[in-house]
C-alpha positions in Angstrom: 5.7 -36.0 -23.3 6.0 -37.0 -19.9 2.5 -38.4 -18.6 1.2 -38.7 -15.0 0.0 -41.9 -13.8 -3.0 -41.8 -11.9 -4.4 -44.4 -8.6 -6.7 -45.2 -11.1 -4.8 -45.6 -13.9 -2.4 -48.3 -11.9 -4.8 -50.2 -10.3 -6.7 -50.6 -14.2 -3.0 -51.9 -15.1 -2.3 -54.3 -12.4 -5.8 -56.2 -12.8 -5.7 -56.0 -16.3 -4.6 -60.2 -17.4 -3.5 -58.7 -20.6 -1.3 -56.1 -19.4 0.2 -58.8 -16.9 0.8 -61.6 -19.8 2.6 -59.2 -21.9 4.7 -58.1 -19.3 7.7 -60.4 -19.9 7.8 -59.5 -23.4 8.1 -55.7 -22.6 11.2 -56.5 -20.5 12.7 -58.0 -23.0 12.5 -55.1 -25.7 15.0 -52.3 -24.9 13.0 -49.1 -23.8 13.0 -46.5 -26.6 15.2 -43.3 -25.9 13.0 -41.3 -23.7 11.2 -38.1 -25.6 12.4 -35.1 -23.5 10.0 -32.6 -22.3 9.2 -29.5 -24.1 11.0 -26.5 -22.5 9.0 -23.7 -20.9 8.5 -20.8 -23.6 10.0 -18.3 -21.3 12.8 -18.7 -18.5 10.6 -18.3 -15.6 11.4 -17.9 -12.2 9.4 -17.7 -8.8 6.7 -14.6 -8.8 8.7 -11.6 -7.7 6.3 -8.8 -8.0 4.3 -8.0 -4.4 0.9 -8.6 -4.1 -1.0 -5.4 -2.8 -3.2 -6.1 -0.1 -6.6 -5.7 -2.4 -5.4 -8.8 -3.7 -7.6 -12.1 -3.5 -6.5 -14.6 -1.1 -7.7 -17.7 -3.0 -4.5 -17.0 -5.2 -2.0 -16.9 -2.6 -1.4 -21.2 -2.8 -2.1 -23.5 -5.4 -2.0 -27.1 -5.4 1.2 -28.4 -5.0 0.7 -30.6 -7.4 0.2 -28.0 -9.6 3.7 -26.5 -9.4 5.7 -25.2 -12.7 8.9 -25.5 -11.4 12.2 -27.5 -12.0 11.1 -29.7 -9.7 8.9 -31.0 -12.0 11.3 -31.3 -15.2 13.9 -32.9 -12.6 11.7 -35.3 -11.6 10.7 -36.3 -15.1 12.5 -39.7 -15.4 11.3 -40.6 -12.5 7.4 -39.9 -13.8 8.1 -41.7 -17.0 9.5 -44.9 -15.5 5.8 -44.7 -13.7 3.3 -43.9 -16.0 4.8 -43.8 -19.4 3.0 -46.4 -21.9 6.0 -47.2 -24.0 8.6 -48.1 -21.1 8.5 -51.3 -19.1 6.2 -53.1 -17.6 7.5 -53.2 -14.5 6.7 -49.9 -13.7 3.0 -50.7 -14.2 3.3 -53.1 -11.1 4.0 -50.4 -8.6 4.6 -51.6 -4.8 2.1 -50.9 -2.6 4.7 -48.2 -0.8 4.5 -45.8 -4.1 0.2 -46.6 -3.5 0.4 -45.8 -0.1 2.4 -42.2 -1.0 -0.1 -41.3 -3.4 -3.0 -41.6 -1.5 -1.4 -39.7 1.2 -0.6 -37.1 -1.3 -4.1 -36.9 -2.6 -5.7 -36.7 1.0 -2.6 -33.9 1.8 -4.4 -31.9 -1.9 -8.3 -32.4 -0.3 -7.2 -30.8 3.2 -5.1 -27.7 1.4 -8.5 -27.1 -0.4 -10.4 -27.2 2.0 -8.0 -25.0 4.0 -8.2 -22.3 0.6 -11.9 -22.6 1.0 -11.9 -21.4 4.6 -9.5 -18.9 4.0 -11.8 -17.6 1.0 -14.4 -17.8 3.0 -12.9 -15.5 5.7 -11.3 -13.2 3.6 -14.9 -12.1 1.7 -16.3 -11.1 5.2 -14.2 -8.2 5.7 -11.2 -7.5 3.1 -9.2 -4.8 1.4 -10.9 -3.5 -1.6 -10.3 -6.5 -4.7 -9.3 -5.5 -8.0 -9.7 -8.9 -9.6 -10.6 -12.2 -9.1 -8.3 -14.8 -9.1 -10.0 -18.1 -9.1 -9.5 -20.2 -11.9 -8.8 -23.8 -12.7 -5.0 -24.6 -13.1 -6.0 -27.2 -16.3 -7.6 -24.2 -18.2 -4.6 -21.9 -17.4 -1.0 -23.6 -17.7 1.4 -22.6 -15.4 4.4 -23.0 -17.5 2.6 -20.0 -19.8 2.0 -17.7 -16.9 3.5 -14.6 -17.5 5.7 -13.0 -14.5 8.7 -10.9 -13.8 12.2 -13.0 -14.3 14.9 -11.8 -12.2 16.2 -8.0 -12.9 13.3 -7.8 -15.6 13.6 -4.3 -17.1 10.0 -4.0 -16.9 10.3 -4.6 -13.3 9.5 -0.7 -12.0 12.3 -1.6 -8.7 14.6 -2.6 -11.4 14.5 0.8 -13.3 17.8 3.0 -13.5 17.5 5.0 -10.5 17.6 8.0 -12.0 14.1 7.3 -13.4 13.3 6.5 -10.3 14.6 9.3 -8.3 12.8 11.2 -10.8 9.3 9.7 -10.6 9.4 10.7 -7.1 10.3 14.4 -7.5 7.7 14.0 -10.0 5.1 12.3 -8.0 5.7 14.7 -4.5 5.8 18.0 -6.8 2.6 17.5 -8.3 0.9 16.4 -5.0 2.3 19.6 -3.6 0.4 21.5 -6.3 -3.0 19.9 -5.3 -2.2 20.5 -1.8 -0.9 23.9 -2.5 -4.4 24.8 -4.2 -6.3 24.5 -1.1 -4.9 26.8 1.5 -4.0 29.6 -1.4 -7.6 30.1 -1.2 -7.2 31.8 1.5 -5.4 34.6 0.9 -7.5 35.6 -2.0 -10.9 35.7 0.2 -10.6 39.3 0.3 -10.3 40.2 -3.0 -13.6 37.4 -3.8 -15.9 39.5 -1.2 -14.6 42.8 -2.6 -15.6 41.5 -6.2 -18.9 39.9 -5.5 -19.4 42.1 -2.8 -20.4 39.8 0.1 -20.2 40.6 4.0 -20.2 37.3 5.3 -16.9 35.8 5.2 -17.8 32.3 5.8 -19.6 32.1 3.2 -16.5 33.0 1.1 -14.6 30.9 2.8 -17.0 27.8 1.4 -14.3 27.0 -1.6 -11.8 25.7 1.0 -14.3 23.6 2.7 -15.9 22.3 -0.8 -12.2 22.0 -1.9 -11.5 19.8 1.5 -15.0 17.7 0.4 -13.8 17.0 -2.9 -10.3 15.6 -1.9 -12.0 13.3 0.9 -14.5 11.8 -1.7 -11.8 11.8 -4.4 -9.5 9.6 -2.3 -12.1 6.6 -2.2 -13.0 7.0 -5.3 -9.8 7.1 -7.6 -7.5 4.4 -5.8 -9.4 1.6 -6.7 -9.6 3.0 -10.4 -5.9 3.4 -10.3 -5.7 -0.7 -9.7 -8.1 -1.6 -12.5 -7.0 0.3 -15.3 -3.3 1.1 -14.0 -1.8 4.3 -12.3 -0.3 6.2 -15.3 -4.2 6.7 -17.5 -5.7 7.6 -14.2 -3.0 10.2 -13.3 -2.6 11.7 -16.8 -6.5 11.8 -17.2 -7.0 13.0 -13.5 -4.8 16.0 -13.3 -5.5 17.0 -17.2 -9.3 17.3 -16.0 -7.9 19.1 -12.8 -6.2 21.3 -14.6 -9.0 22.3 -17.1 -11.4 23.4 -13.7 -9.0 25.7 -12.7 -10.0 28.3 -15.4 -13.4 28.7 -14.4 -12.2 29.9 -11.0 -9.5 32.2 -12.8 -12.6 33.9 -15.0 -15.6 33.0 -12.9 -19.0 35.1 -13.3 -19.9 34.7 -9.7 -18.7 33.2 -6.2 -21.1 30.3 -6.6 -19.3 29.1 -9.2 -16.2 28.9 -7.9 -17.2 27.4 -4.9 -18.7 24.5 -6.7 -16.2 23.9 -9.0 -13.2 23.7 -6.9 -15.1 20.6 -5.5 -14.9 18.8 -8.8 -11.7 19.6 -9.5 -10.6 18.3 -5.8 -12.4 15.4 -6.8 -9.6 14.8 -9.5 -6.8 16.0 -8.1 -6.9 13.9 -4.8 -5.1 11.1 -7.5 -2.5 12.6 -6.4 -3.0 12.5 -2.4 -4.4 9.1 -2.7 -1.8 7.1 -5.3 1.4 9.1 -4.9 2.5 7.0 -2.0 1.5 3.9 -3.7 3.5 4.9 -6.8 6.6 5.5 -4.6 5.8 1.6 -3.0 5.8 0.4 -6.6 9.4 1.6 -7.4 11.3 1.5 -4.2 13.0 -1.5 -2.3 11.9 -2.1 0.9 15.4 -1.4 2.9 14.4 2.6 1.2 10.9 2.7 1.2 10.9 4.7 4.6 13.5 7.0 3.5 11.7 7.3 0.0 8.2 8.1 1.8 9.9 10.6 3.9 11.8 12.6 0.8 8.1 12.0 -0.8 6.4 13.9 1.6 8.1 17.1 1.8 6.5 19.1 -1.0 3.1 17.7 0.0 2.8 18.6 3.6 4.6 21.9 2.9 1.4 22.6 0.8 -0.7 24.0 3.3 2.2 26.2 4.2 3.3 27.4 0.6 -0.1 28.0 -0.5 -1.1 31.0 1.7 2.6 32.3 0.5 2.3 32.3 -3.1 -1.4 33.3 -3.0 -1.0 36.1 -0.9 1.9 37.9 -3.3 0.1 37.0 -6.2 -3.2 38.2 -5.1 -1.5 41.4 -3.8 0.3 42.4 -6.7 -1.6 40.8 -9.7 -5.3 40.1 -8.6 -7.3 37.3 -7.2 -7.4 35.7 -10.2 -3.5 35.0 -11.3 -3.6 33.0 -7.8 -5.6 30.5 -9.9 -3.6 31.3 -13.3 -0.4 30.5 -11.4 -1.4 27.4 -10.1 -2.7 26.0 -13.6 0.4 26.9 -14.8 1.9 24.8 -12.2 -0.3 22.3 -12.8 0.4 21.8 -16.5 3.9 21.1 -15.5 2.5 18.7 -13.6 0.8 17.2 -16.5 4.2 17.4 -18.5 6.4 15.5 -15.2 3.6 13.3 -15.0 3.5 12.0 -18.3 7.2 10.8 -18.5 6.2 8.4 -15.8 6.0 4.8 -17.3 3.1 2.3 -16.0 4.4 1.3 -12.0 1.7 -0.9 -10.9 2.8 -4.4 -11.0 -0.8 -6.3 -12.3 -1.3 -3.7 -14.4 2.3 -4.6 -16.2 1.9 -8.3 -15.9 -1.5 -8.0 -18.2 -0.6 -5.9 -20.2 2.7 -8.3 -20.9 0.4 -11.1 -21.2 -2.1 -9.5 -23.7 1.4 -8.5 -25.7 2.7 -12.0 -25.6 -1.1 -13.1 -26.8 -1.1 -10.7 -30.0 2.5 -11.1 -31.5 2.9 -15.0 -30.8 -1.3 -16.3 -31.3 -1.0 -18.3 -28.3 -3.7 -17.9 -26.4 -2.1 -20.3 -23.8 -0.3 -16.9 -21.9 -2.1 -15.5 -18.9 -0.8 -13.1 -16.1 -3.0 -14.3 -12.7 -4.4 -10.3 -12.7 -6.3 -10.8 -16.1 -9.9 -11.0 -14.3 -11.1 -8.4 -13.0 -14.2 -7.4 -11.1 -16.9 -5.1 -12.1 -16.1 -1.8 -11.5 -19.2 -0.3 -10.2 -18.7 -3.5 -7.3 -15.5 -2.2 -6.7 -16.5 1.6 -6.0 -19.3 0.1 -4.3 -17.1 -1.9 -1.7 -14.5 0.9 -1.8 -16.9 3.8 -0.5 -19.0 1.4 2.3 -15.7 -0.5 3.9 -13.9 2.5 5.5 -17.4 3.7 7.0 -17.9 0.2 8.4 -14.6 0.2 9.9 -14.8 3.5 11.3 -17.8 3.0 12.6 -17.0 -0.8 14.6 -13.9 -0.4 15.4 -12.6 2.0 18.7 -9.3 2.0 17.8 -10.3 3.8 15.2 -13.2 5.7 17.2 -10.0 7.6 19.1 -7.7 7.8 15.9 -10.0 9.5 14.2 -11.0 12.1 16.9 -7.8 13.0 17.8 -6.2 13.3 14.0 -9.1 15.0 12.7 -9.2 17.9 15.5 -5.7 18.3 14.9 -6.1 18.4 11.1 -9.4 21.1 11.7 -7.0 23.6 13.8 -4.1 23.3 11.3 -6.7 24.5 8.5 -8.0 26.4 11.0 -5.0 28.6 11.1 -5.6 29.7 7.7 -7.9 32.0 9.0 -6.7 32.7 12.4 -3.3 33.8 11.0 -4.5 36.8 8.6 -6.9 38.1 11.4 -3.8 38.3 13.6 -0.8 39.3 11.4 -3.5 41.5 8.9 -5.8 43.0 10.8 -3.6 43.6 14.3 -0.4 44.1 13.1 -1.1 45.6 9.6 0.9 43.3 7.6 0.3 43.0 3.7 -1.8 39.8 2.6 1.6 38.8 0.9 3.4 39.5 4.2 1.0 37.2 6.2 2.1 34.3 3.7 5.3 34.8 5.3 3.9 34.4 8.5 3.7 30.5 7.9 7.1 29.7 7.2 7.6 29.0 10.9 5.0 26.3 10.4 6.8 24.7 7.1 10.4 24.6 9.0 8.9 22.8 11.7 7.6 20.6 9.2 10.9 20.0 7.1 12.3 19.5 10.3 10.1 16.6 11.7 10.8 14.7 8.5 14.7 15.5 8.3 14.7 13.9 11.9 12.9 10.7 11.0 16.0 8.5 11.3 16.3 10.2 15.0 12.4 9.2 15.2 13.0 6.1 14.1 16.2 5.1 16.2 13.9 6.1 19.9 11.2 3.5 18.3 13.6 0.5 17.9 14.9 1.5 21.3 11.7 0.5 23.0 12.4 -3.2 23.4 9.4 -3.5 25.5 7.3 -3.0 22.3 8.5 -5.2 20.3 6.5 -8.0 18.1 7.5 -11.3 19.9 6.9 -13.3 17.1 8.5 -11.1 14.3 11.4 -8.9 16.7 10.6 -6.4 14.8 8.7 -2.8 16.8 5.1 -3.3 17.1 2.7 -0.4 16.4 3.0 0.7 19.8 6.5 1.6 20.0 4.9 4.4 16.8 2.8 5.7 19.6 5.9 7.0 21.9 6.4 9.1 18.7 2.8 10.0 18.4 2.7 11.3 22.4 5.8 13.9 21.3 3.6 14.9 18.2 0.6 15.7 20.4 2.9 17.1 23.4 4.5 19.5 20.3 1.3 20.6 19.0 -0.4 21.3 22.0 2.6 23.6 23.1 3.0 25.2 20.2 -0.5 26.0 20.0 -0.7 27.4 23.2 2.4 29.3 23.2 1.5 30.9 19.7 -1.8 32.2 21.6 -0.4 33.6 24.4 2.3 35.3 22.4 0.5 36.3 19.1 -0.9 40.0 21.0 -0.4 42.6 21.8 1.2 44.1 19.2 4.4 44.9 21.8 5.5 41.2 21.2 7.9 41.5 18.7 6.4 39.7 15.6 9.0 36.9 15.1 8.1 35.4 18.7 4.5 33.7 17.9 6.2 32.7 14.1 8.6 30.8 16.3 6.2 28.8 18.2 4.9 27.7 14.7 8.0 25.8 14.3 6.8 23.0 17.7 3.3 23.3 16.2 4.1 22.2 12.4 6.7 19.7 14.0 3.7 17.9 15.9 1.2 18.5 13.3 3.7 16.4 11.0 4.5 13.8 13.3 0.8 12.9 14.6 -0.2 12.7 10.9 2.9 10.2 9.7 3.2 7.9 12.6 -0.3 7.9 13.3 -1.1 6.7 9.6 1.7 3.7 10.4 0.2 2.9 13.9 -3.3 2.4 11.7 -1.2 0.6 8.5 0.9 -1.7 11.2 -2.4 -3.0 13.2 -4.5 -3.3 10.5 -2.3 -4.9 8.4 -4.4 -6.1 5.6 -7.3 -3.6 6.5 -4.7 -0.8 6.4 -6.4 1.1 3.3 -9.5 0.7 4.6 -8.7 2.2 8.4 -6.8 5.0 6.3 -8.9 5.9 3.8 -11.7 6.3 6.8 -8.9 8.4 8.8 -8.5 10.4 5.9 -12.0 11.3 4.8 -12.9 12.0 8.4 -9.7 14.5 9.1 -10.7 15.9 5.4 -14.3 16.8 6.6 -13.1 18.4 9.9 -10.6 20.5 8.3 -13.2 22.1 5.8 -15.6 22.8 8.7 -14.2 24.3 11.3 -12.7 27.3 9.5 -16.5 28.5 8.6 -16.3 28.8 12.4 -12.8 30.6 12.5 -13.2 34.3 11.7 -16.2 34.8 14.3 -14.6 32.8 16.4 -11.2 34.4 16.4 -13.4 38.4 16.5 -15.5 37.6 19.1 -13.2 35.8 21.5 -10.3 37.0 20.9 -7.3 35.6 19.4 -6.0 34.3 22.8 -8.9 33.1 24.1 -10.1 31.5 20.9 -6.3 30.0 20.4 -6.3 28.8 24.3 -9.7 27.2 24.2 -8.0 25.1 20.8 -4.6 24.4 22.4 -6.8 23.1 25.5 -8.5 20.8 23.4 -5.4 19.4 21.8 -4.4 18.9 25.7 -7.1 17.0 26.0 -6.2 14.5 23.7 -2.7 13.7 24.6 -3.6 10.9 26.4 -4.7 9.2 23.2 -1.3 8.1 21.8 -0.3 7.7 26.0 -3.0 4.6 26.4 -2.0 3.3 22.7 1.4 3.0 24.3 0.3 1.1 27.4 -2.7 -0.7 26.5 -2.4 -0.4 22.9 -1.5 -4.9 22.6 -4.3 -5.3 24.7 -6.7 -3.4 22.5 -5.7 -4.2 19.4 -6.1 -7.7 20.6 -10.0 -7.3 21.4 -10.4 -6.2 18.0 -13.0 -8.6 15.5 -11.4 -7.5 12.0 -7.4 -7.8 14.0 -8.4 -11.2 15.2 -10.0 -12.1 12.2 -6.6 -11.2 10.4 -4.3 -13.1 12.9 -7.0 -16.3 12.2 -6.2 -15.6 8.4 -2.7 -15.5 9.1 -2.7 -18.6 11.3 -4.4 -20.6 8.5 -1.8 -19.1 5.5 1.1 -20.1 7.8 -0.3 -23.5 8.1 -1.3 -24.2 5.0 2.5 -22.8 3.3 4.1 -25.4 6.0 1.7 -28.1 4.6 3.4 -27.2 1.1 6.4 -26.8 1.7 6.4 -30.2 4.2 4.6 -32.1 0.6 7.1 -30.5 -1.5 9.8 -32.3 0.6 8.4 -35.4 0.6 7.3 -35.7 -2.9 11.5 -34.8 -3.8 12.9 -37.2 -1.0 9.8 -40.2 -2.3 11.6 -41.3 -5.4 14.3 -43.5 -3.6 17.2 -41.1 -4.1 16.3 -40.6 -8.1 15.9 -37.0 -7.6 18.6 -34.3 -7.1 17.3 -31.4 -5.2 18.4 -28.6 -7.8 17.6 -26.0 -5.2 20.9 -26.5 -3.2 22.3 -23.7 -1.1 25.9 -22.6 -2.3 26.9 -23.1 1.6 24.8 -25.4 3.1 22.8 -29.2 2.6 20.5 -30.1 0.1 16.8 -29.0 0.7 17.4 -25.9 2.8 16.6 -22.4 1.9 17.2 -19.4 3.8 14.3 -16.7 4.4 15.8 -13.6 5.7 12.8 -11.5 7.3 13.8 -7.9 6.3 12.1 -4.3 6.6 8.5 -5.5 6.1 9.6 -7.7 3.4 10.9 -11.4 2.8 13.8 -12.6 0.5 14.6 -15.7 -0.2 17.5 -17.2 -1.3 18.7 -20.2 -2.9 21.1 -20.7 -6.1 17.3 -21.3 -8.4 17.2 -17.5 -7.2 20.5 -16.6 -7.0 20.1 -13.6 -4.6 16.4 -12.5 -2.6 14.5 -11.2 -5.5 11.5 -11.2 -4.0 9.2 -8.7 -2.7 7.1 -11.2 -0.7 7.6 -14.7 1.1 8.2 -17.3 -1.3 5.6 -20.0 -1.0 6.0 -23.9 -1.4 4.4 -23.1 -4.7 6.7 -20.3 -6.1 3.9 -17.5 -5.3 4.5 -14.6 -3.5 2.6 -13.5 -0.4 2.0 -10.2 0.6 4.0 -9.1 3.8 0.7 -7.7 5.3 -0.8 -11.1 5.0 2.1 -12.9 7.2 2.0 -11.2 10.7 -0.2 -10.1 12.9 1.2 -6.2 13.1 1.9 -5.8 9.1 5.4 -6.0 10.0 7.9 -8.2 9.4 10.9 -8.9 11.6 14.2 -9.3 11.0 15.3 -13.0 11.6 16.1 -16.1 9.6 14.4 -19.2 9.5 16.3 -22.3 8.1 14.3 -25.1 6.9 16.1 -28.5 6.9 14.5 -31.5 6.5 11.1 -31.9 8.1 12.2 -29.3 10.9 12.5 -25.8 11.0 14.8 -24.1 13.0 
């Protein structure tokens, strides 16, 4: 077994007289036939799974020293011809050149610590939620035994058939639709609830959206994190079948209260859905997709809102108030049933469980996946709940963001009122007729997301806004986008106002204008979520989740304002004095666009991320500069084995892709990775490597000790 030779360890050898008179009989014995080293128990290449951004820093490098690659078993006659007790002794009497490298390799190991301590240090002040902890000594864990995805692992989730994966999605967007859907069908059945329970107050009925809106908000922080402790498919099963069972007290409730207060627990359960659907779909899809797979996810969900009024009108019209809520559990167990043929998709949770397999059916104890620790879980939740508000509270950017998304969330709930008042009380239309009345509103939203490649191609035309560093769009070239979304709902709001009454407007000509208005509503909502995820990079679950429980709040308040609102003003007034408000805000996304660099620049928890970044890049360049030297130090005994098929020894191409980084070398054999390959074979996270979240797409070729 091959054994490293310490400074120590020589220096005992070369002042030892004993060693030193024996050494002329040592050169005259022939060397015994060197023991090979035992091969790795499992074929293991570089990390390929991504790192989510709650993960822990401190893992992202470890010593280089530390490294289980071939490297190592390459360089093994070289090791043995240094420290091996049974070969000659004139490898005990090392020159002073192979002294002077290892003390410069040692003091190289004390400054990457004390780089990984800084970068800890940092990180704790203000990071994504952590699901784990991932410090641990190297000598207690041995790399060789650490379990990780090999290249087109079948237990990879992007390596499934994709089939299965086409089919987690349809099964991850239908059964967010159905939480979604739950919401707004509320509405149509508030007449048939204050006929029953006879109550003249019709915001008081219309409580069970606004509980229903609470219980998604606080839902969203709470579940995530769960989701990445115990793994997404337990939480989703045991989410929605807990969902699903608090739907039948509101199909035979005894009194309005009760309704109202349950549909708040069982929004509590069913946000799994809103908040980890879109992570499930990052989980399966490559990156050069993950737009277009986001985009096909998104459909059902946003069309929620729209769909809900529809079915929940003709159901309550024809069946009663309370097959609105029989129909939805029955939707909701099918739910249960898609939902169940979904295998495991989060990476760490894989990994472990792998590693706890490999534990039981081979006793070695030696196996370890790097997500095995964990932290507590009422520190989690605790960290989880306070960051966003911190956040939201400090930070400007998101002091506009929120302002501007959440009003235009409130009106587009606020329309679930506003439309039966018009459609049902002006125009006499049938409460399953006024469900109708949306589908303007759900074209323009199917619309918005059919056009995203159009969207998309006007965002990588605005050179101006482009990331110097990566060439890729910064987050301002999302805001050009943003400004038609606000344009788009401010004129549809409007023009739906001025054309809704009197009843001499033909009907079809306000239900047109909700085509511009659910366009807009669509587009704020997706490209302002990236602007937030592209400048906050690392701290983009924490900005969103704050955007999204704010927008949640505002859209189950202002409809208790709606129906007086909507009586005593009017329904043009009342729809003007919105639309003007909306007008109001345009400017929002306009200064993002101009200024938006400049701001994002003054911000603490930005800068403090570009720092972070700063430090990674310069401690991976420390690596991979080490790594060089410690192949090219053995006087030409050690082959690089990493040799490009087209190019020199020692240089590896990093293709900068879509957010993602894949490297490639013939160890590889194609990019693999979801994440930049570090001098140490461990993956780090996109967000973690620019100062937008983005990557660009460029190629850096390293050769030698420059980089081109």
């Amino acid at each position: 077994m091959t054994t490293t030779t310490t400074t120590g360890d020589i220096m005992a050898k070369m002042l030892d007289p004993e060693t030193q008179d024996t050494s002329q009989q040592q050169q005259q014995q022939p060397p015994p036939p060197p023991t090979p080293p035992p091969p790795p128990p499992q074929n293991r290449p570089a990390s390929n799974y991504p790192l989510s951004s709650t993960d822990d820093l401190s893992s992202l490098s470890k010593p280089p020293v530390d490294k289980p690659s071939r490297h190592r078993h390459a360089s093994s006659s070289s090791s043995k011809s240094h420290g091996s007790p049974s070969v000659s002794a004139s490898s005990t009497s090392l020159s002073s050149g192979h002294l002077e490298a290892l003390h410069q390799q040692q003091q190289q190991q004390h400054h990457h610590q004390q780089d990984e301590i800084a970068s800890i240090q940092n990180a704790t002040r203000l990071s994504t939620v952590q699901t784990r902890t991932s410090t641990f000594s190297s000598a207690s864990r041995p790399p060789d035994f650490e379990v990780v995805f090999a290249v087109n692992d079948p237990e990879n989730p992007k390596n499934w058939p994709l089939w299965y994966r086409c089919w987690t999605i349809f099964a991850c967007s239908y059964s967010t639709w159905v939480v979604v859907l739950y919401s707004s069908s509320y509405t149509a059945i508030v007449p048939g609830l204050m006929k029953e329970y006879h109550v003249t107050n019709q915001p008081v009925a219309t409580l069970g959206l606004t509980t229903y809106l609470f219980g998604l908000a606080i839902g969203c922080l709470a579940l995530a994190p769960l989701s990445e402790l115990y793994g997404r498919r337990p939480i989703y099963l045991i989410s929605l079948g807990v969902f699903a069972l608090l739907i039948l007290p509101c199909a035979m409730p005894s009194s309005l209260a009760e309704i109202i207060v349950v549909r708040f627990f069982g929004a509590l359960f069913g946000a799994v859905m809103v908040s980890n659907s879109p992570a499930t779909v990052v989980d399966i899809a490559h990156p050069d997709y993950l737009a277009l797979c986001m985009a096909v996810t998104s459909i059902a969900p946003l069309n929620g809102p729209v769909t809900g009024p529809l079915i929940g009108g003709f159901a309550y019209q024809y069946l009663g108030f309370r097959w609105a809520n029989w129909i939805v559990l029955i939707l909701s167990g099918a739910a249960i049933l898609f939902m169940a043929t979904i295998r495991e998709t989060y990476a760490p949770a894989i990994l472990r469980a792998k590693a706890a397999r490999l534990r039981n059916s081979t006793g070695d104890d030696r196996y370890w996946s790097r997500f095995d620790q964990k932290v507590s879980t009422l520190q989690l939740l605790k960290t989880n709940l306070s960051r966003p508000f911190i956040l939201a509270a400090t930070e400007p950017i998101l002091w506009f963001f929120n302002t501007w998304i959440s009003l235009v969330y409130a009106i587009l709930y606020l329309c679930f009122v506003a439309y039966p008042i018009v459609f049902k009380e002006h125009r006499g239309w049938s409460t399953g007729q006024v469900g109708l009345a949306f589908l303007g509103m759900g074209c323009g939203t199917v619309a918005s997301i059919v056009l995203e490649p159009f969207w998309r191609s006007i965002i990588n035309k605005r050179t101006s806004k482009f990331d110097i560093e990566t060439g890729r769009p910064a987050p301002e070239a999302q805001a050009y986008i943003m400004t038609i979304g606000a344009i788009l709902t401010a004129f549809g709001q409007l023009a739906f106002s001025w054309t809704c009454l009197p009843v001499s407007i033909h009907w079809i000509v306000p239900i047109i204008f909700g085509v511009p208005f659910g366009m807009g509503n669509t587009i704020s909502f997706i490209y302002g979520s990236n602007y937030l995820a592209g400048a906050y990079g690392l701290y983009a679950a924490s900005a969103l989740a704050a955007n999204s429980f704010l927008r949640s709040v505002a859209g189950g308040v202002l409809p208790l304002a709606g129906p007086a609102m909507y009586r005593n003003l009017t329904p043009q007034i009342a729809g003007t004095i919105l639309g003007v408000l909306e007008v109001l805000l345009i400017p929002i996304p306009i200064i993002f666009y101009q200024y938006g660099e400049r701001i994002r620049g003054r911000s603490k928890v930005i800068r403090m991320m570009r720092e972070e970044q700063a430090r990674e890049d310069r401690r991976r360049m420390k690596g991979d500069k080490g790594e060089r030297e410690r192949r090219g130090g053995g006087g030409g005994l050690v082959e690089d084995d990493e040799k490009s098929e087209e190019g020199p020894p020692g240089r590896a191409e990093e293709d900068h892709r879509g957010g993602m980084v894949e490297t490639t070398t013939t160890r590889m054999g194609e990019g693999q990775g979801q994440g930049e390959i570090s001098g140490e074979g461990v993956v780090v996270p996109s967000s973690a490597l620019t100062t937008s979240g983005v990557l660009g797409e460029k190629t850096v070729r390293k050769m030698g000790d420059e980089v081109v």
